[in-house]
Biopython code that builds the backbone (N, CA, C, O; Angstrom):
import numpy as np
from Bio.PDB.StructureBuilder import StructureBuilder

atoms = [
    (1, "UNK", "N", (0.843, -1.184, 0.000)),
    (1, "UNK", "CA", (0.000, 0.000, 0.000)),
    (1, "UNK", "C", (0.875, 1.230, 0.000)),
    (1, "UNK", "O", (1.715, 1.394, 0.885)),
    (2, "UNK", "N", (0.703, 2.048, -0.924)),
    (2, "UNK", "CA", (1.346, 3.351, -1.177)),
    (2, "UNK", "C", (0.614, 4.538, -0.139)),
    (2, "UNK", "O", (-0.380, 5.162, -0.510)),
    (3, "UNK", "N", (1.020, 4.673, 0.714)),
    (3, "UNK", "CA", (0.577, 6.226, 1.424)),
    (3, "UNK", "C", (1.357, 7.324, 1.147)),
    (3, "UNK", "O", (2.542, 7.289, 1.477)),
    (4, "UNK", "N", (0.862, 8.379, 0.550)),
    (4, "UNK", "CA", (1.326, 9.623, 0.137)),
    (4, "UNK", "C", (1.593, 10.649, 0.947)),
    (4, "UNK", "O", (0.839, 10.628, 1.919)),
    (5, "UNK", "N", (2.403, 11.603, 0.959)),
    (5, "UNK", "CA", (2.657, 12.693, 1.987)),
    (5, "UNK", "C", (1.923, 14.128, 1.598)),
    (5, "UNK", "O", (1.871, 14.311, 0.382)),
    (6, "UNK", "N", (1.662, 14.601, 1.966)),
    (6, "UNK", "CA", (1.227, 16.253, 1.777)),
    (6, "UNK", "C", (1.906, 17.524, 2.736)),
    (6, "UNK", "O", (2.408, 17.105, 3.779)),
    (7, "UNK", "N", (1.961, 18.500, 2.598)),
    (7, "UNK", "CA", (2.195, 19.793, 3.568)),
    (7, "UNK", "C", (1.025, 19.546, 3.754)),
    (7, "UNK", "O", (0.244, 19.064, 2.933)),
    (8, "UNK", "N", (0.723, 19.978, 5.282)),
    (8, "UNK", "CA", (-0.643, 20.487, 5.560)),
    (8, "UNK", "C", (-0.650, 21.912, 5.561)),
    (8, "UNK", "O", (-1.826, 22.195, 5.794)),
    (9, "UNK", "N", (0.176, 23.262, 5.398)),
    (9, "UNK", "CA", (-0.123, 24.418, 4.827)),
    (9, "UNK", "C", (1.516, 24.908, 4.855)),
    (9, "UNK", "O", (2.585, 24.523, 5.327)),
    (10, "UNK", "N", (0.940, 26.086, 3.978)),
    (10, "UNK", "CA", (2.541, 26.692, 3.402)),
    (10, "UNK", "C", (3.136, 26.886, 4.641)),
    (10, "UNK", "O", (4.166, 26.219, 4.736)),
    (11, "UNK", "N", (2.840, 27.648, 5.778)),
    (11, "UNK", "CA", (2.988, 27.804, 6.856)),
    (11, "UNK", "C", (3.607, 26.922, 7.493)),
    (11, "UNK", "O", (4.498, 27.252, 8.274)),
    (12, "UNK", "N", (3.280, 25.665, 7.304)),
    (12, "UNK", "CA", (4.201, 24.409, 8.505)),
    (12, "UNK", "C", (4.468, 23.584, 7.312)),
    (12, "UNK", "O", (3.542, 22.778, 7.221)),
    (13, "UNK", "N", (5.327, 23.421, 6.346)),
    (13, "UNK", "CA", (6.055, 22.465, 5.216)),
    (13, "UNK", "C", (6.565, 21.545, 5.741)),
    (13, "UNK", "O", (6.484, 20.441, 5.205)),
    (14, "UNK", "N", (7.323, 21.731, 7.083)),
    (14, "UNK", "CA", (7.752, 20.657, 7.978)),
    (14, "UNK", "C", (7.211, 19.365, 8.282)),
    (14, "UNK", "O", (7.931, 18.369, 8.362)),
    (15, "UNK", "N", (5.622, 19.334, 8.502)),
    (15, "UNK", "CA", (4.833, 18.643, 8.991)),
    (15, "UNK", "C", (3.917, 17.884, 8.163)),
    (15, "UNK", "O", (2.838, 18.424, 7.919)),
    (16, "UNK", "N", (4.127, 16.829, 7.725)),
    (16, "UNK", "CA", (2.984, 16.290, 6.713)),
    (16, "UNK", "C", (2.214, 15.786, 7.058)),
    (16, "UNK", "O", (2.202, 15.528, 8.262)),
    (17, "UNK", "N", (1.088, 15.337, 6.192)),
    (17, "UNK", "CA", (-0.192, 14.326, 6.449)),
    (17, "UNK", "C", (0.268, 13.377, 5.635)),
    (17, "UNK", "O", (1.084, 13.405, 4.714)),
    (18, "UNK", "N", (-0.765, 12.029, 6.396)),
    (18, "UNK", "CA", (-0.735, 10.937, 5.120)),
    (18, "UNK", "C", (-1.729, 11.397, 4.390)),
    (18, "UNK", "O", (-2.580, 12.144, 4.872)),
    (19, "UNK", "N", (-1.739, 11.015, 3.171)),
    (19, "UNK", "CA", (-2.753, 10.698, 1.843)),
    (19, "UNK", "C", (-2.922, 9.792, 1.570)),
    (19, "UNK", "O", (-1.930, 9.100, 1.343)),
    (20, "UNK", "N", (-4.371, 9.144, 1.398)),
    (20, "UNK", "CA", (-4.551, 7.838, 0.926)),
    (20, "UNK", "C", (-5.724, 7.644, -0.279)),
    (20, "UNK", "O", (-6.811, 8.216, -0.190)),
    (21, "UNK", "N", (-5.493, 7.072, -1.019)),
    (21, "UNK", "CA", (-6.551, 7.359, -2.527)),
    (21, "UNK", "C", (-7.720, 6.786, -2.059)),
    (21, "UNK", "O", (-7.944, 5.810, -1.342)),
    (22, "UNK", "N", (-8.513, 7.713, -2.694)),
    (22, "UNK", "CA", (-9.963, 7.289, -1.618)),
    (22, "UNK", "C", (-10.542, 5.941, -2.694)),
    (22, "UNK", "O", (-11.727, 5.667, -2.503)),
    (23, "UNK", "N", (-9.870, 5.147, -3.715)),
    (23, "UNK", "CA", (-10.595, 4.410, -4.295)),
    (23, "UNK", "C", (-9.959, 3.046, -3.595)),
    (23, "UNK", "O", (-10.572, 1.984, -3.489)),
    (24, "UNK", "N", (-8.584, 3.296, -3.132)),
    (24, "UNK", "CA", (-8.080, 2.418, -2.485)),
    (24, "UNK", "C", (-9.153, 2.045, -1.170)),
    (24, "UNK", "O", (-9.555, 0.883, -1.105)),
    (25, "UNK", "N", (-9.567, 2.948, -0.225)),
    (25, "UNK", "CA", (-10.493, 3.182, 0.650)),
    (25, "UNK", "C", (-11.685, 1.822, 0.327)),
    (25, "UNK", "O", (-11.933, 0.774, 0.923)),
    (26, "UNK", "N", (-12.038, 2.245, -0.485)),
    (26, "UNK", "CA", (-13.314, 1.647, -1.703)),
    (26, "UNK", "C", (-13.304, 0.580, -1.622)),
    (26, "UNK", "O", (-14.232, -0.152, -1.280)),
    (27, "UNK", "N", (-11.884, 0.207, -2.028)),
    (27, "UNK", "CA", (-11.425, -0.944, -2.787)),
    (27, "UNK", "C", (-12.048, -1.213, -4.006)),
    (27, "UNK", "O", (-12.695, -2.221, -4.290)),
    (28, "UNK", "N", (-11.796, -0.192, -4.747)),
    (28, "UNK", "CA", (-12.582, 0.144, -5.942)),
    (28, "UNK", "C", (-14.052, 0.081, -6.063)),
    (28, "UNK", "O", (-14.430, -0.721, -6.917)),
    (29, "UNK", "N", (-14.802, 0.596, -5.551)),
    (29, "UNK", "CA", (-16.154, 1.098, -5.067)),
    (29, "UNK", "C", (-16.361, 2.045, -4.987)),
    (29, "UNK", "O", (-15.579, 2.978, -5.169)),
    (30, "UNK", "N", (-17.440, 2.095, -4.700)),
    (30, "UNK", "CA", (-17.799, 3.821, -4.360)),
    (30, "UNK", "C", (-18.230, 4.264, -2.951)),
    (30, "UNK", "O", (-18.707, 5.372, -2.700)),
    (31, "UNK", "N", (-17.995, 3.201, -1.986)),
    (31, "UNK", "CA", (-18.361, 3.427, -0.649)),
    (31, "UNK", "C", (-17.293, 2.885, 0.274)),
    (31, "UNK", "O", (-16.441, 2.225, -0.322)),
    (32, "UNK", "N", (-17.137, 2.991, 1.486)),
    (32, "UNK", "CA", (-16.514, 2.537, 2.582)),
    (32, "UNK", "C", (-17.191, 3.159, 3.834)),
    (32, "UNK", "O", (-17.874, 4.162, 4.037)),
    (33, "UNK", "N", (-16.735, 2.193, 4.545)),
    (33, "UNK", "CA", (-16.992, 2.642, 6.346)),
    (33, "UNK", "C", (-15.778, 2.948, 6.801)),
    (33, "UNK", "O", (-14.702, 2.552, 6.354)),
    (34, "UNK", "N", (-16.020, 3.833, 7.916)),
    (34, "UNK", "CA", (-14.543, 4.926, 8.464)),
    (34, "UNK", "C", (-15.351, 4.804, 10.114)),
    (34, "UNK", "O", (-16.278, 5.413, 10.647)),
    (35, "UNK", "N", (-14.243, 3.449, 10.622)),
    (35, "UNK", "CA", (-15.049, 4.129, 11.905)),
    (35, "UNK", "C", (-13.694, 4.509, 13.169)),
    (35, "UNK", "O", (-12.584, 3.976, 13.154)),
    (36, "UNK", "N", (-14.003, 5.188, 13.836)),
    (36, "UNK", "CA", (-13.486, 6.191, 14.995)),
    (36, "UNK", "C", (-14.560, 6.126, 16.192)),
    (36, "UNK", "O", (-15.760, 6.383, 16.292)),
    (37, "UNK", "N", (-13.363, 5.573, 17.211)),
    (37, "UNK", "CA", (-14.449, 5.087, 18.362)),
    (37, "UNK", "C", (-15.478, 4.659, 18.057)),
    (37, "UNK", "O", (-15.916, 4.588, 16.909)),
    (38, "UNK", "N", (-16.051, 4.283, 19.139)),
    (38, "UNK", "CA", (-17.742, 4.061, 18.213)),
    (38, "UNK", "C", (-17.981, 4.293, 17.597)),
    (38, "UNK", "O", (-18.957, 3.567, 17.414)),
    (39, "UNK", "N", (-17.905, 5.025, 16.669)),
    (39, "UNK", "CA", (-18.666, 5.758, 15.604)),
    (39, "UNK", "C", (-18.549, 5.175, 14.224)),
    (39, "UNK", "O", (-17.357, 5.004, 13.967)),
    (40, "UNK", "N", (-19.381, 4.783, 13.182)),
    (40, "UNK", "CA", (-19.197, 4.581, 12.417)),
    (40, "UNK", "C", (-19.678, 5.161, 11.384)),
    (40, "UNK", "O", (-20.870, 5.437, 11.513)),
    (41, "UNK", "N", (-18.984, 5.601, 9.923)),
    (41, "UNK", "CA", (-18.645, 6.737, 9.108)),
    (41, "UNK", "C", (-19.072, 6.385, 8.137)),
    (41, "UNK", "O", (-19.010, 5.160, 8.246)),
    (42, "UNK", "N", (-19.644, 6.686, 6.855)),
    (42, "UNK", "CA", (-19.592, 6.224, 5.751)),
    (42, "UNK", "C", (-19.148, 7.572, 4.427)),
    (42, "UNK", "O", (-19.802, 8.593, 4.221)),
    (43, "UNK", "N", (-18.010, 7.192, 3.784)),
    (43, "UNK", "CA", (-17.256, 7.526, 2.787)),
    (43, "UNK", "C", (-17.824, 7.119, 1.338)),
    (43, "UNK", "O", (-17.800, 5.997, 0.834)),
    (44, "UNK", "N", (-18.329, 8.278, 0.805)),
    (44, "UNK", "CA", (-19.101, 8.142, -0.194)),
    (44, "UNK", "C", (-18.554, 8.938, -1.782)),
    (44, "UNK", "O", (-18.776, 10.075, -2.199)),
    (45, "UNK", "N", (-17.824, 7.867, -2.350)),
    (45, "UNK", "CA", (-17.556, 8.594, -3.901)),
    (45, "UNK", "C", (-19.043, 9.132, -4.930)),
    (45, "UNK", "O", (-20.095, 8.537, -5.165)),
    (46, "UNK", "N", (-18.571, 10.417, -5.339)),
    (46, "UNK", "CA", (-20.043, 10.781, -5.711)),
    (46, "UNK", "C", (-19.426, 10.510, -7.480)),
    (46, "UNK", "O", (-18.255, 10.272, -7.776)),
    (47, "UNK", "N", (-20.288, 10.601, -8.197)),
    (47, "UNK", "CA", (-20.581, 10.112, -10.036)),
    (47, "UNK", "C", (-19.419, 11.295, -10.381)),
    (47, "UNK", "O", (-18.422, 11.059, -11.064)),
    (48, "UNK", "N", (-19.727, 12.582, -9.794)),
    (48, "UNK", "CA", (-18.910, 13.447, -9.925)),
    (48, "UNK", "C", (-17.417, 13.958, -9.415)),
    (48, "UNK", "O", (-16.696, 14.915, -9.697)),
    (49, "UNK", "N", (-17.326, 12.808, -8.506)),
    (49, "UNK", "CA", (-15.658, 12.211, -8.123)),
    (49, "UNK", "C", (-15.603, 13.194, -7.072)),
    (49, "UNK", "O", (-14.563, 13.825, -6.883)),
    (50, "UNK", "N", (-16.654, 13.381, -6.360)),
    (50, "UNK", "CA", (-16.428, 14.155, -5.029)),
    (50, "UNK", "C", (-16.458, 13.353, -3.818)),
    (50, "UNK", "O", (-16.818, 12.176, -3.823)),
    (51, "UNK", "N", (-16.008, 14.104, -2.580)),
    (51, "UNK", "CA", (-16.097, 12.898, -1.775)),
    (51, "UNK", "C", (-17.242, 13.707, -0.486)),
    (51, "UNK", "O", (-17.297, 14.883, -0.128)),
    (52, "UNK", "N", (-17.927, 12.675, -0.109)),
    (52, "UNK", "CA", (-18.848, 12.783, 0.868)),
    (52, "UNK", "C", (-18.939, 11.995, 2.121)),
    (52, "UNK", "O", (-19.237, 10.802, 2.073)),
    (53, "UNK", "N", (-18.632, 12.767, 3.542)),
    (53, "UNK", "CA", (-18.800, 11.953, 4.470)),
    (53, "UNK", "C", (-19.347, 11.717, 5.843)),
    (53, "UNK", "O", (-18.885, 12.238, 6.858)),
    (54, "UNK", "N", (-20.609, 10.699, 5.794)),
    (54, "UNK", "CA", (-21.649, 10.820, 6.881)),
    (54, "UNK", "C", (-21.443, 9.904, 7.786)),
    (54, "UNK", "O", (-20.749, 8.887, 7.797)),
    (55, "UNK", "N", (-22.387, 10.575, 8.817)),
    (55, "UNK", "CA", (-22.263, 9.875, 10.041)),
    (55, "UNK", "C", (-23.243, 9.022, 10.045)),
    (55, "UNK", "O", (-23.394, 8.261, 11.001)),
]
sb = StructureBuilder()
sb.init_structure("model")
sb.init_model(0)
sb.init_chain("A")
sb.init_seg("    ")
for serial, (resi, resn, name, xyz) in enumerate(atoms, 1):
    if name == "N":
        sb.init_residue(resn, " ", resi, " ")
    sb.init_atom(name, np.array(xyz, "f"), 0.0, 1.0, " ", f" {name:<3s}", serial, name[0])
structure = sb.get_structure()
């Protein structure tokens, strides 16, 4: 699995995020669950390649 780096702003270049391709997420789909603590998330690729995400 490839995880990607980003700046999180011009301001702190130092400090990156991971990036992860949201189709990987998918697993080539258009949905996934994202859960955090209890909570469970759903990650939604839209027709228009946007991403949407509910609780």
């Amino acid at each position: 699995m490839t995880v990607h780096t980003l700046p999180t702003s011009a301001t702190s270049a130092s400090r990156v995020l991971p990036a992860h391709e949201a189709s990987r997420l998918t697993e080539g789909g258009d949905q996934a669950h994202i859960v955090l603590g209890d909570q469970t998330y759903t990650l939604r690729i839209t027709r228009a390649g946007k991403l949407i995400l509910t609780k």
